[in-house]
N, C-alpha and C positions, 0 to 999 in steps of 0.2 A: 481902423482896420478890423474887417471884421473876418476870426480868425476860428477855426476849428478844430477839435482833437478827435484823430482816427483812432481804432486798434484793428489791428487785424486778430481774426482767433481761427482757429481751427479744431483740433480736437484732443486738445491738450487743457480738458476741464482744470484740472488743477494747478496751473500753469496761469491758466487764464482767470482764475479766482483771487490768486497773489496778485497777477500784476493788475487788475481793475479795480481789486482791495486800494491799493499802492498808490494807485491814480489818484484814486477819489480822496485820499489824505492830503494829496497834495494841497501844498495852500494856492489859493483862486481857482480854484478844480470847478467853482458853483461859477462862476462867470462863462462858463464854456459850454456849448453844445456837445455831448461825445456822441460820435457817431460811431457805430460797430459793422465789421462786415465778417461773415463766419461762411469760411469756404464751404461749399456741401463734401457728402461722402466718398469713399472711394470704396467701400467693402461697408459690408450689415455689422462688420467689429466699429469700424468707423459712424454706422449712424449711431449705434449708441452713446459713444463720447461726444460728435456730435450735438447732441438729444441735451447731452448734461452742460457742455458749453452753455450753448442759447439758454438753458433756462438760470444759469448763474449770470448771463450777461441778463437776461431781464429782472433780474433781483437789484443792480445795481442803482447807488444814487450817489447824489453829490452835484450832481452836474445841473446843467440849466436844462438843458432838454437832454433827455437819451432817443437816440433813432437807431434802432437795429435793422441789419440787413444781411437776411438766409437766404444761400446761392444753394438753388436747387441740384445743381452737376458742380464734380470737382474741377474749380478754374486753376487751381495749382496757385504757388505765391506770387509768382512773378504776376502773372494777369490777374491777381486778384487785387493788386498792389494797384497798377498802372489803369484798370478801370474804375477802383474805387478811388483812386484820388480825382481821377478826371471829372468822375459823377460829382465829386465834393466843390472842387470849384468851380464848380456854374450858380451856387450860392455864396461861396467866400471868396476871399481876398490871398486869405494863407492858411496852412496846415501846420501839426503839433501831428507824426504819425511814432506808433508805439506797437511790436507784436508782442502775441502773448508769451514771450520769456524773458520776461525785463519786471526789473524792482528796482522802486525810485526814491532819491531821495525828495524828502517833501518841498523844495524847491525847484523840481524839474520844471514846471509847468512855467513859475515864475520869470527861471533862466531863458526860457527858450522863448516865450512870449518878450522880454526886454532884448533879447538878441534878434527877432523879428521885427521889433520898431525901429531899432538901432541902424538897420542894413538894409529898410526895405526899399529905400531908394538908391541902391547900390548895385546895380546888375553884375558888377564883378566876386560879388560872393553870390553865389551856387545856393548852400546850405548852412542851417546849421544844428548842430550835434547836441546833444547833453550829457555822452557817455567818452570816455578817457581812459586810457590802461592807466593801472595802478601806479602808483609812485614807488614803487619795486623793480618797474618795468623802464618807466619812464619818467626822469627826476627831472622838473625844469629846473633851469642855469640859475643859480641864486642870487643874478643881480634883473629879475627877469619878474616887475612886480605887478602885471595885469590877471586877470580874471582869469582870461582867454587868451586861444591864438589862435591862426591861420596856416592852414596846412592845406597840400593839396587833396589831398583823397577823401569823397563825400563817405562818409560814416552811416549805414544803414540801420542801426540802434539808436531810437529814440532820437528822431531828426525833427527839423522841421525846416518850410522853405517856404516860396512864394508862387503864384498864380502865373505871374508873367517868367518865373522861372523854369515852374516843372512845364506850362504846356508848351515851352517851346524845344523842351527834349525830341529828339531823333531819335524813337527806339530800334530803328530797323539798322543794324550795324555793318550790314554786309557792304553796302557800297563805299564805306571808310574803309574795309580790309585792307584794301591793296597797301596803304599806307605803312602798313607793320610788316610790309618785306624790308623797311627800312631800319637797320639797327639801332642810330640813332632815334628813331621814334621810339622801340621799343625802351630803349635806355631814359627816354625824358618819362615816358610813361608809368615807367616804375621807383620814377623817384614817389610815386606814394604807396612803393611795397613790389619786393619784388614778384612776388606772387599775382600783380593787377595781371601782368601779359599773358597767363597764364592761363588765368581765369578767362580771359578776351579769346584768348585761343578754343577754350571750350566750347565756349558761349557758340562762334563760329561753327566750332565743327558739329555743335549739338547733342554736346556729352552733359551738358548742363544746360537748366532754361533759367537764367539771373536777371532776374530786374536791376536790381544793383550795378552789375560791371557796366551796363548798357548805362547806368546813372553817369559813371562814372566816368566811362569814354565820353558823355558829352560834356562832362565837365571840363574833361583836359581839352578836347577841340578849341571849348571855348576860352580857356587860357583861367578859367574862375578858381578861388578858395573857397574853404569850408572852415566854418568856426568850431574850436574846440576848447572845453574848457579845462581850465589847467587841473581841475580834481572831477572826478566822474561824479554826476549825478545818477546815476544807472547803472545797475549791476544785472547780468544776464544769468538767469537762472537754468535757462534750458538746452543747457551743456550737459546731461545727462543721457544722452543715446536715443531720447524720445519724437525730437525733432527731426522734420523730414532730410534737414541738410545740418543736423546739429552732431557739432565733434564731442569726443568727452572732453569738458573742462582743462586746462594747464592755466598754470600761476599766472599768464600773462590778462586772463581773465577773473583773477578773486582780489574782489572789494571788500577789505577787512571794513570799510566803513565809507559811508557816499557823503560828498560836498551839501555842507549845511551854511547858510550865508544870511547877514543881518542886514549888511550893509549895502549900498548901491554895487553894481558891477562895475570894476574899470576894465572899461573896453579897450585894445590895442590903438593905436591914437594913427594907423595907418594900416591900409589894407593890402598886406604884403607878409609873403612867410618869414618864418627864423628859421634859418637856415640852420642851427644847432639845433633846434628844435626838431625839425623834421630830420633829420639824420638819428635822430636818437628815435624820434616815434617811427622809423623805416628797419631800424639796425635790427630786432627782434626776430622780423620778417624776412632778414636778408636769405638767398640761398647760398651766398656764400659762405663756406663751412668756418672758415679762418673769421669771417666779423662777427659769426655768431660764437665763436667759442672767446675772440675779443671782449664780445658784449658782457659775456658769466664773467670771464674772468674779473673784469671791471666792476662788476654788479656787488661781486662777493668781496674782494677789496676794498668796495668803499661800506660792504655789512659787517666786516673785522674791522675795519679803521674805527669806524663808530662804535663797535663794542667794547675795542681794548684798547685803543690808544689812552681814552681817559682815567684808565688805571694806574698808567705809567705818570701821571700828573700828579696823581694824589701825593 
């Protein structure tokens, strides 16, 4: 399978120097093509960051080939996303995509190229991921001893997928609308956050242009999972205000430290979610005010139980 690593960049030089850093450490980083695509400007503040991107992305190595590609007008991320991947496979098989505000652990590349051999004859998974909220946020079940899981909601950090998967996306969403006057749709919809319908709703009225949500309603049409792995190899750096759509940082995104692995991956032995599992990786997101204050309550509970219980033993 012959497989590719995108980044997208934009004008977020420093942003984009960590994470190309980060890549190219990754172990088997020199087996791979990277291919670059770097939005053009919106404003003469922009060409100069710009200006500094491109020439940090042509300093970079590691890789088997680097092919960079400067978009003379700004496509925005959404269309810069869904044409640069389409451009990519008319030469591969599968994609490894990464933007510039993500830091990896030097396994990412590894994880995600073995989770693309593993699935790639499997059209019921979608995607898959290298990034995971923290185990502060979200503790798997401790009798729960795989690598990975399967969840419904495609993860737009640090993904990767297949050829026959992404070109057969439907990004034009408006003719599925009708379907979300139905409650129950909306309610299956956001068993992967309640926030999906929300977002679908924007998308619609054009409050937002998301490549992503548009991923992600075709992923639930088609009934598909998405692989995630039980510790994050990826941590998002560009929660800082700088980002065109980036919020400031909360704890549900800080990785005191990313998944480092020696051994083979054990993959889930059936491709189907944990229903405890997504509930826990949903419950953060919920908008309901009562499961979220459930969630602290719970969180903090089980961060006193492990502090003091073990006093009372001694």
């Amino acid at each position: 399978m012959n497989i590719a690593i995108i980044a997208f960049l934009y004008n977020r030089p420093q942003h984009a120097e960590i994470m190309l850093n980060s890549l190219s450490d990754a172990k088997c980083a020199g087996n791979f093509d990277l291919i670059i695509f770097i939005d053009g400007p919106k404003t003469e503040i922009d060409q100069v960051l710009v200006n500094e991107t491109v020439n940090i992305a042509k300093s970079v190595k590691g890789f088997k080939n680097v092919i960079i590609n400067e978009s003379c007008v700004n496509k925005g991320l959404a269309r810069s996303v869904i044409e640069g991947v389409n451009s990519v496979f008319n030469s591969y098989d599968a994609v490894m995509v990464f933007e510039d505000d993500l830091e990896f652990s030097k396994d990412i590349i590894r994880y995600l190229e073995s989770s693309l051999d593993k699935y790639k004859d499997i059209d019921a998974v979608h995607s898959v991921t290298g990034y995971n909220y923290p185990s502060s946020w979200l503790e798997m079940p401790r009798d729960y001893t795989y690598d990975s899981y399967f969840h419904l909601r495609p993860c737009s950090w640090a993904w990767a997928t297949w050829k026959n998967r992404w070109l057969d996306v439907n990004w034009s969403i408006k003719e599925n609308s009708q379907l979300f006057d139905s409650s129950y749709v909306i309610r299956q919809f956001n068993r992967g956050g309640d926030d999906m319908s929300e977002m679908l709703s924007k998308q619609l009225n054009g409050d937002i242009d998301s490549w992503a949500i548009r991923w992600c309603l075709d992923s639930f049409l088609k009934g598909q999972v998405v692989l995630f792995p039980v510790k994050s190899l990826a941590r998002n750096i560009g929660m800082d205000g700088t980002g065109t759509h980036g919020a400031i940082k909360n704890s549900m995104h800080i990785h005191p430290s990313l998944w480092v692995f020696d051994d083979e991956i054990m993959f889930p032995p059936f491709v189907r979610v944990d229903n405890e599992i997504m509930d826990m990786f949903c419950l953060p997101l919920s908008k309901n005010k009562f499961d979220r204050i459930k969630f602290r309550v719970k969180k903090y509970v089980k961060k006193y139980v492990k502090k003091y219980i073990p006093l009372f033993l001694l």
